[in-house]
C-alpha positions in Angstrom: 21.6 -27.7 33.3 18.1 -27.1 34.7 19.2 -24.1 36.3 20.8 -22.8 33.3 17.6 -23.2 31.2 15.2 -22.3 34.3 17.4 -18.6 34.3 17.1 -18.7 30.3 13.5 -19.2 30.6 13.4 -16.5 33.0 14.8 -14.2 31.1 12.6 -14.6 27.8 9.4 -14.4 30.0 10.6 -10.7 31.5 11.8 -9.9 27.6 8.4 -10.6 26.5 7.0 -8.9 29.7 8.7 -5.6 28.5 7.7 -5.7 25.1 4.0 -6.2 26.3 4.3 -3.5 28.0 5.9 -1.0 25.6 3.1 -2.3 23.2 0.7 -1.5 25.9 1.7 2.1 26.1 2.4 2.5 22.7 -1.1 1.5 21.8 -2.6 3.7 25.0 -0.7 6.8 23.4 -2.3 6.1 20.0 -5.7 5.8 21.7 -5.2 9.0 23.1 -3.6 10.6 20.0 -5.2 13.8 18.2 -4.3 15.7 14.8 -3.9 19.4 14.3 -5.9 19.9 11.4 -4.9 23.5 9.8 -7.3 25.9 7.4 -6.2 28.2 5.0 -7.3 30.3 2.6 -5.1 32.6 0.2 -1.7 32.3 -0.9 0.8 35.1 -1.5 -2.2 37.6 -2.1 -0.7 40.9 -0.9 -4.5 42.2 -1.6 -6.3 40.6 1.4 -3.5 40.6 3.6 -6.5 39.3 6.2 -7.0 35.8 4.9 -3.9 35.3 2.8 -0.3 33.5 4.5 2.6 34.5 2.7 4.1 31.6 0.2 7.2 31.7 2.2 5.7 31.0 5.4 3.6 28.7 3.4 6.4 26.7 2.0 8.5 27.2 5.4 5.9 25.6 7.4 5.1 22.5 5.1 8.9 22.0 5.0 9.0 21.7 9.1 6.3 18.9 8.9 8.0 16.7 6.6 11.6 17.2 8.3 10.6 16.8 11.2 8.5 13.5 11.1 4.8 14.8 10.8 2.2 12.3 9.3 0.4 14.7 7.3 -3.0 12.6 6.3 -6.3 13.7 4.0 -9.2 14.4 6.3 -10.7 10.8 4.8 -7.7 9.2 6.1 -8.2 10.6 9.6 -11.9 9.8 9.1 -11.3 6.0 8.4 -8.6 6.4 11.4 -10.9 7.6 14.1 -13.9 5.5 13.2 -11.5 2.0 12.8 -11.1 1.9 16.3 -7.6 2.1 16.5 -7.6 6.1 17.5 -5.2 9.0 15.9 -1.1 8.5 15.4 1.2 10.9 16.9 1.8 14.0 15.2 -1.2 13.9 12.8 -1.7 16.8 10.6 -4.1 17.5 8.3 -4.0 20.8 6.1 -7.3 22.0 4.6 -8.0 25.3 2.4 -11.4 26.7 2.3 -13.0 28.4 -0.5 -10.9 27.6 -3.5 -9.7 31.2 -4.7 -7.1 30.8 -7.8 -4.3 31.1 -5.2 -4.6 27.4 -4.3 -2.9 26.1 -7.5 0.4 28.2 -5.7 -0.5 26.2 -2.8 -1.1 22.9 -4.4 2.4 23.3 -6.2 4.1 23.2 -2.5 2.2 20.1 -1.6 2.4 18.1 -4.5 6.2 18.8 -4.7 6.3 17.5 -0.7 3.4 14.6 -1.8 1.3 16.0 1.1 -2.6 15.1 0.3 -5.1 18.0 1.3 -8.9 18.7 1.2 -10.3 21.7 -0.5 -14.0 23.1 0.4 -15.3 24.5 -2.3 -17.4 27.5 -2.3 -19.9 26.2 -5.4 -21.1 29.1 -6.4 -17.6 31.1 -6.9 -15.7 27.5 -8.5 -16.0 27.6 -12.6 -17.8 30.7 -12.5 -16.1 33.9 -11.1 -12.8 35.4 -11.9 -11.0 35.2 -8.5 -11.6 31.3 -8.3 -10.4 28.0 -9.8 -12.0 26.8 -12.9 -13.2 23.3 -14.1 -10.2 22.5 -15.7 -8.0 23.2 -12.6 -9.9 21.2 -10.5 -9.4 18.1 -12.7 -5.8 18.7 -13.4 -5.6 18.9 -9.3 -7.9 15.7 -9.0 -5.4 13.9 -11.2 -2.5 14.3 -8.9 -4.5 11.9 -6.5 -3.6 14.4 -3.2 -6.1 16.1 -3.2 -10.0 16.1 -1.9 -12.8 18.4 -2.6 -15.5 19.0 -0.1 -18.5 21.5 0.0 -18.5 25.0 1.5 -21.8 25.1 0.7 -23.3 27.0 -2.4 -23.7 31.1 -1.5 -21.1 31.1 1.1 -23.7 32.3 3.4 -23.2 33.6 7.1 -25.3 30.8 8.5 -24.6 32.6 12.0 -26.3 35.9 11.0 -29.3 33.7 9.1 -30.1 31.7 11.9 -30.6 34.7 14.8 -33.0 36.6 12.1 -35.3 33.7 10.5 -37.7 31.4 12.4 -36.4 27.7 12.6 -39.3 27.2 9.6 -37.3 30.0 6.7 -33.8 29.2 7.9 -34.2 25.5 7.5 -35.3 26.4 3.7 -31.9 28.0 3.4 -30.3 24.9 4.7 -32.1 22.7 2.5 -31.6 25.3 -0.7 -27.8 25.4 0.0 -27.5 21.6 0.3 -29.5 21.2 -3.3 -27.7 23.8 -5.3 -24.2 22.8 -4.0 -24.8 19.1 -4.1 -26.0 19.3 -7.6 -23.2 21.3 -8.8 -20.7 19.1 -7.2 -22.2 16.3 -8.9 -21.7 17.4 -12.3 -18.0 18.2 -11.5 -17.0 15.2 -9.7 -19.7 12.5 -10.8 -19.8 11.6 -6.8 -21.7 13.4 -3.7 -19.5 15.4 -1.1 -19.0 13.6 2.5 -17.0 16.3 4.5 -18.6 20.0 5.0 -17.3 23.2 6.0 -19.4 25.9 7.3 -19.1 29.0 5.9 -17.1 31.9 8.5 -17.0 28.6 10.7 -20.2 29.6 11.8 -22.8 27.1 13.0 -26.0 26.4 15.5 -27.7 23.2 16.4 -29.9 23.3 14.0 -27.4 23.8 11.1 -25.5 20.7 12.7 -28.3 18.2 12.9 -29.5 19.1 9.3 -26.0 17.9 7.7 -25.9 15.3 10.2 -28.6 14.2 9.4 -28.0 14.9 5.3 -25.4 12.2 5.7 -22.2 14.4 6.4 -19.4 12.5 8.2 -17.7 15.5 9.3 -18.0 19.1 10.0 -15.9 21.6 9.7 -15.3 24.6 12.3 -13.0 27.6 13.2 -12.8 26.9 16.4 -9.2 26.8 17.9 -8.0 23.2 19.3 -6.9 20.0 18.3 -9.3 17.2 17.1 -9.4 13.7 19.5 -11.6 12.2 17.2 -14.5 12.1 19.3 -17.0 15.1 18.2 -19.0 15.2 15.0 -17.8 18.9 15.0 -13.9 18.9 14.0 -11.9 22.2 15.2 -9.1 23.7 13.2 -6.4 26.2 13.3 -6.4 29.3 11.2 -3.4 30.1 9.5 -4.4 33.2 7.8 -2.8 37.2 8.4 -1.0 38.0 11.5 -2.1 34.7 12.6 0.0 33.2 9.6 3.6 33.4 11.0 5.7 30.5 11.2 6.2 31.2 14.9 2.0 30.9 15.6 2.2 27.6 13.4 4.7 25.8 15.7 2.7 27.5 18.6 -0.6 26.0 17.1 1.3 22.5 16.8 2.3 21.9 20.0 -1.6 22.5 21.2 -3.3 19.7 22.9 -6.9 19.0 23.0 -8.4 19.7 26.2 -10.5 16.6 27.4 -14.1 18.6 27.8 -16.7 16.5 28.5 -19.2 19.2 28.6 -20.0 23.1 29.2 -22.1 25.8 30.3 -23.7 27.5 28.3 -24.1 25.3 25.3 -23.1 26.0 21.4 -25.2 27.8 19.5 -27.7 30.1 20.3 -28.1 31.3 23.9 -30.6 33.6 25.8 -28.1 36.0 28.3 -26.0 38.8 27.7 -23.8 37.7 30.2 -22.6 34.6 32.0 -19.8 32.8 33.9 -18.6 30.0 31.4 -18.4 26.9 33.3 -16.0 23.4 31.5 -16.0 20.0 32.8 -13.1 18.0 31.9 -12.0 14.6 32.1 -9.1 14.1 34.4 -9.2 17.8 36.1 -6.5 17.1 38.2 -3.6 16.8 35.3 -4.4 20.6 34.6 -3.4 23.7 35.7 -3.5 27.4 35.0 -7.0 27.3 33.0 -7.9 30.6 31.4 -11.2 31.3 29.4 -11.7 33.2 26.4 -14.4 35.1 25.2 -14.5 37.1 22.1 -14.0 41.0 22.6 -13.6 40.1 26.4 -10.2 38.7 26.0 -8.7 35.9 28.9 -10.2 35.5 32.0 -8.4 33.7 34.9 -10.2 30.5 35.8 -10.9 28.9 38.8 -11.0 25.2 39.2 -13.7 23.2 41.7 -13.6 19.2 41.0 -13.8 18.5 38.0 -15.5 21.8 37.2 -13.5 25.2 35.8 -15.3 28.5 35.9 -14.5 31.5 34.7 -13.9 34.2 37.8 -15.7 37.3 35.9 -18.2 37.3 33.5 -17.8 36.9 29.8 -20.1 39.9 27.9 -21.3 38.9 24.6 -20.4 41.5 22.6 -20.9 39.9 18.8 -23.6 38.0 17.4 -21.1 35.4 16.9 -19.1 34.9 20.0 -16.5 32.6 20.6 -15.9 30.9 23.9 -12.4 28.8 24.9 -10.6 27.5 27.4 -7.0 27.1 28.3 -5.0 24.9 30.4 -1.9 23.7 30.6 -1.1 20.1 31.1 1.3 19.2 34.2 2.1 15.9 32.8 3.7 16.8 29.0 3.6 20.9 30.0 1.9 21.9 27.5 -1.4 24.0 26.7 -4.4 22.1 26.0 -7.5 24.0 24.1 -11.0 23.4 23.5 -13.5 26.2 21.9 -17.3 26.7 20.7 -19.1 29.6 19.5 -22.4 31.2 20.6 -25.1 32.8 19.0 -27.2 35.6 20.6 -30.0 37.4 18.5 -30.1 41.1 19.5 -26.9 41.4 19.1 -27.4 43.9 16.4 -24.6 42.2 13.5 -22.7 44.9 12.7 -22.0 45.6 8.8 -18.2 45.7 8.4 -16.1 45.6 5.7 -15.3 42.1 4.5 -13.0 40.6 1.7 -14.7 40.0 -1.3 -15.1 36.6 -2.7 -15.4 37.3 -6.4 
């Protein structure tokens, strides 16, 4: 009999051994989790074929998530995730549309029918005011569904990039404090509360710009950068869905995209003082990647080479834009997939070049 119940006894304590230890990895996994957090722009506007996706693809893509078990969250929710301790789920997604041009209500019909919440930057100026965007009354009929939340894109969709390599620190900080008044007060009236998420305008920010609405009380902020968020930067990257990069085949490339675990890099974001440099990426746990490449914008990939816990670039990256954007890519040998992480740079003789851009009225 004491046998019996010792072997019993036995048995429980290795059952409840197991399930420790699934818990264990379970809860390591979530620790170590990450969301793809998408930007859009347009929908089904054939006349900026640049910045617009296609309502098929659209509709296509939002389909995949929910048949295919995606938790697609508001950024708030993935806010209040991050910050509760208890890190990001498996196959987070969060979808967010800057600007809002009149195209979103095709959008929003697509995610309301799929009850998929989503956060909407608004460009304050444009909103209620110019022909191209929503108006008051669509933003409240979209507020009443309860999926959606709207954030600031600041007030004169302004190319902070461009401002902040021809003022002194003194005038562009009047710009930043301008933008913040005019758009906060305007968001205000429409939504009686003041904004908590920002998205900078082209994606393009500096030091400066980021310790300003930092310090203004922002929780988040919104980039271009390519890669997937781990929760642990103040500056959250995100994938654009917009043109040729709007297939559905680059939207279940951009899913499967891992963040890469940088811990930091040379040079730093924002603006630098050479022409020219070797990009050089520390990373957490160098020895579970392989492959790395390095990106530089109008330079293309560049193998990489990898020394400890160090990955440098083998050639130089030539700064070729005012606003140029620096990545890296490795591929993970323990899930086989690529991992991303990506800043951007500012230089100031790097004459901007005036190209032809969408209009946003």
């Amino acid at each position: 009999m004491k046998s019996l119940f010792g072997r019993l006894l036995l048995r429980i304590t290795f059952s409840v051994l197991i399930a420790l230890s699934l818990l264990q990895v379970a809860y390591s996994f979530q620790n170590n989790g990450y969301a793809t957090v998408f930007i859009f722009h347009r929908f089904g506007d054939k006349r900026y074929p640049s910045t617009s996706v296609s309502l098929e693809d659209f509709k296509r893509e939002m389909e995949y998530l929910k048949k295919n078990g995606y938790r697609v969250v508001s950024l708030r929710e993935l806010y209040r995730e991050v910050h509760s301790g208890k890190g990001i789920p498996p196959k987070t997604v969060v979808i967010t549309i800057d600007d809002g041009y009149k195209t979103t209500l095709k959008a929003f019909k697509i995610l309301k029918d799929l009850g998929f919440p989503f956060t909407v930057f608004l460009y304050m100026e444009a909103v209620g005011s110019y022909p191209d965007f929503l108006t008051l009354s669509d933003l409240k009929e979209m507020e009443k569904s309860g999926l959606v939340d709207f954030e600031n894109h600041l007030y004169s969709h302004l190319d902070l990039g461009k401002l902040r390599i021809k003022l002194t620190e003194e005038e562009f900080l009047k710009v930043l404090k301008k933008e913040k008044s005019l758009s906060e007060r305007k968001f205000f009236r429409i939504f009686k509360r003041k904004p908590e998420f920002l998205a900078f305008p082209y994606g393009n920010y500096d030091k400066l710009s980021v310790k300003f609405f930092e310090s203004a009380g922002y929780k988040l902020l919104m980039t271009q950068d390519r890669g997937a968020y781990n929760g642990k930067s103040y500056l959250v990257p995100r994938m654009a869905i917009v043109g040729s990069q709007s297939g559905f085949k680059n939207f279940l490339e951009d899913l499967k995209i891992e963040p890469l675990p940088v811990v930091k890099h040379y040079p730093d974001y924002g603006l630098v003082e050479r022409n020219s440099f070797k990009p050089i990426f520390w990373i957490e746990e160098a020895e579970n990647y392989k492959n790395c490449w390095i990106y530089g914008t109008k330079n293309g990939w560049v193998k990489a080479e990898k020394k400890g816990s160090m990955i440098i670039s083998k050639r130089k990256i030539y700064i070729k834009r005012y606003a140029t954007r620096i990545g890296i890519r490795c591929w993970n040998r323990k899930t086989n997939r690529k991992a991303e992480y990506f800043f951007l740079v500012l230089k100031g003789d790097i004459a901007p070049k005036e190209t032809k851009t969408e209009s946003h009225q």
